[in-house]
N, C-alpha and C positions, 0 to 999 in steps of 0.2 A: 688549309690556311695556317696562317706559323703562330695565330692566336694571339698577336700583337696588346690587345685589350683581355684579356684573360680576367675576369673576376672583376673588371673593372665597370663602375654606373657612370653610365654616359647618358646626358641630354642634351637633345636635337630639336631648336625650334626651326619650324617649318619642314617636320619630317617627316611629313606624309608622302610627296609626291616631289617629281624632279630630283633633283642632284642630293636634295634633302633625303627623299624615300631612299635613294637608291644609299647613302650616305647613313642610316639605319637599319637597313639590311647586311651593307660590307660590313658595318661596326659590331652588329650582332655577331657575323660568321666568325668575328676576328675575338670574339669571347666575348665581349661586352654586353650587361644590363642596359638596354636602350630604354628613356622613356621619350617617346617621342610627342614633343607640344606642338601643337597645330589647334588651329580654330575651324579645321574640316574636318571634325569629330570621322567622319565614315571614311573618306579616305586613310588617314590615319589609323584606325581599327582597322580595315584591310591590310596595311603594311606590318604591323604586328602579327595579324593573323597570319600572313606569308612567314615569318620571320617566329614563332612559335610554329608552325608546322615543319619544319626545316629544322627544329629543333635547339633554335635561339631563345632569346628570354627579353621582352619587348612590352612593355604597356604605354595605354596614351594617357594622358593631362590635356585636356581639353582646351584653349584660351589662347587670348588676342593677345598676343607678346606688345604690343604696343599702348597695353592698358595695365596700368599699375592693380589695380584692384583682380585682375584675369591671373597676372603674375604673381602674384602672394598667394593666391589661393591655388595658383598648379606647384607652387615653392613647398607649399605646409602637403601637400599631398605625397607630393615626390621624394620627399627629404623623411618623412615615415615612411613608405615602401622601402627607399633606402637607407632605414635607419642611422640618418643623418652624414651618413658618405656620400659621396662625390667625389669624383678623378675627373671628371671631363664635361666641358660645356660647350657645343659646338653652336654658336647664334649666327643659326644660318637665314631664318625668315626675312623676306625683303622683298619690293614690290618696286614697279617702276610707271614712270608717268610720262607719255611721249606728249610732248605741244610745242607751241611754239613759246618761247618765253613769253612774248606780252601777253600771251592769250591767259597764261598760269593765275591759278587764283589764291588767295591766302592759303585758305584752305586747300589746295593742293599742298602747295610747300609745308603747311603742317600736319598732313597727311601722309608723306616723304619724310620727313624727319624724324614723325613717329614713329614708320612701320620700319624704316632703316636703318636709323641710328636711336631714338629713346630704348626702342627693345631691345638691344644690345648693353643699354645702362640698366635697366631695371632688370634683363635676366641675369646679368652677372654680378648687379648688388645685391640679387636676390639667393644667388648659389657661392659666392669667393667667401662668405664664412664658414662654410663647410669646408675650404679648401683649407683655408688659415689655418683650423682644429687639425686636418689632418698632417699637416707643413706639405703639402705637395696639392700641384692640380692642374690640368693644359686646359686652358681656352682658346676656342679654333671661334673666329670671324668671319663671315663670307664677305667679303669688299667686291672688286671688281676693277677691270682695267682702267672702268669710268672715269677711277679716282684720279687718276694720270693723264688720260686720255680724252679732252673732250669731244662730246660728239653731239653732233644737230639734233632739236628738239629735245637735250636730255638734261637742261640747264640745273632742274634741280634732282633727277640723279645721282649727277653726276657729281654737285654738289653732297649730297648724303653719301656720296661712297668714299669722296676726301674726307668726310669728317669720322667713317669707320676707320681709314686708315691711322689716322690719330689717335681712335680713342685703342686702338690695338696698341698701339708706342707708348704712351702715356698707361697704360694699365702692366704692360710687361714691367715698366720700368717703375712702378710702385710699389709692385708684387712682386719680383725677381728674389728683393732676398728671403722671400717668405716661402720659396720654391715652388710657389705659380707664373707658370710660362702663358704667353697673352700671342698668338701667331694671326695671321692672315690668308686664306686663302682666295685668289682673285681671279677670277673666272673671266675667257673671252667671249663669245656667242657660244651656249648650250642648245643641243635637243631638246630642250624640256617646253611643256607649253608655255612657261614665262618666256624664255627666250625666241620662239616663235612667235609666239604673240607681238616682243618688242618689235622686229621684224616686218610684221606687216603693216605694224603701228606707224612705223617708220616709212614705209613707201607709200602709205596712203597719205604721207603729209608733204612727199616728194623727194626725202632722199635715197638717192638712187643704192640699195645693198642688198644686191640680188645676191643668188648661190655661189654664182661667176667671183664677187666682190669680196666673199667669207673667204673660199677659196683662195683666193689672192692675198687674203690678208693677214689670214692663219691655217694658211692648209685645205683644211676641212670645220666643218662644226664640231666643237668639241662634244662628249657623251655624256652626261650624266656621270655616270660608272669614273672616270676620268677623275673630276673634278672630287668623288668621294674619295679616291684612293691619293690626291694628294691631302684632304683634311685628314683621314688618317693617316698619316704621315707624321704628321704636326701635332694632333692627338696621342701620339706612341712615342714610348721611348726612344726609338728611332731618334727624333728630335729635341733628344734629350737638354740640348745645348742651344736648340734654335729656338729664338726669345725676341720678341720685336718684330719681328720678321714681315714683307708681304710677298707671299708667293704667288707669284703668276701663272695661272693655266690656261694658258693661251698661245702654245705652239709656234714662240717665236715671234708674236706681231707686234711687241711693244719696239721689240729690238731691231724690227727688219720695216721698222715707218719710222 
């Protein structure tokens, strides 16, 4: 590994499992202090436990990114383990909701809002003043092609994933001259059981997107593994310059529909 995060503490919500796990695992390999926040304490504990046997350096914070109260108290935890540093916030956690629009109910939509876009406001107005003190610090976004792309039964979604996109724009460009970068990384259909799940969610309510249809539309399913190595991208020096940004991993399908 060419150690891209070398000494650097990074936080990953929803980085137990999927694109998340596998996204504090590379970050670990690549030298990084991971703490990874998830509200599936055991999972989470396993993916550390991987990532200290392998000889990485990984603890969890337990809590529901989408609950102010979960978030200050993984913020006071994490920020004394790291001694009040921070280089990197990756607000990956997000959830999705397949129906049919009429069928949606308030409370879905503010279920979708919280777990997709409020937890993105309160983790990172919980960590950008550690970044201020130190004048530097990346924040990586997980959005989705959603944001651009609408698609059947995913009304509000796809709605939560427009509003990630903004709040990535609107935060670079607040923060830029304080040398915190705010990027995007937007994923097309993943292996992960979120993305499965969407999947069947989706043909049991009738729209037809078989294997045949992913195939066609991006190739193949994208991997897990894939989707971490362009957040670290955007995480690292490497993108030193890249600010605002939404990068799409998704093998061509925004471009070629």
């Amino acid at each position: 590994m060419a150690q891209r995060l070398k000494n650097r503490n990074v936080i990953i919500s929803g980085g137990a499992t999927g694109a998340g796990g596998a996204s504090s695992e590379l970050f670990a390999q690549e030298g990084a202090d991971v703490a990874i926040v998830d509200r599936n304490k055991d999972a989470a504990q396993k993916t550390a436990d991987r990532i200290v046997k392998k000889g990485g350096r990984a603890f969890v914070a337990v809590a529901d990114v989408s609950k102010s109260a979960d978030v200050d108290k993984a913020a006071r935890y994490i920020l004394d383990v790291f001694d009040g540093c921070v280089d990197c916030l990756f607000n990956h956690a997000g959830t999705v909701i397949i129906k049919d629009f009429l069928d949606s109910t308030e409370d879905d939509w503010d279920f979708m809002m919280n777990v997709n876009v409020k937890s993105m406001f309160l983790m990172t107005r919980a960590f950008v003043p550690a970044m201020l003190s130190a004048g530097r610090g990346a924040i990586v976004n997980t959005s989705s092609i959603s944001a651009v792309a609408g698609t059947e039964k995913e009304v509000l979604y796809c709605t939560s994933k427009g509003a990630c996109h903004m709040f990535t724009r609107a935060i670079a460009i607040e923060y830029r001259s304080a040398g915190i970068r705010c990027n995007a990384v937007c994923p097309g259909f993943i292996r992960t059981p979120h993305g499965l799940r969407e999947l069947d969610e989706l043909r049991a309510l009738g729209v037809e997107v078989s294997e045949d249809d992913i195939i066609r539309l991006q190739g193949r399913i994208c991997e897990p593994g894939e989707v971490a190595s362009a957040a670290l991208f955007l995480a690292s020096d490497d993108a030193s310059f890249v600010n605002g940004e939404t990068l799409f991993v998704d093998n061509a399908m925004l471009v070629g529909t």
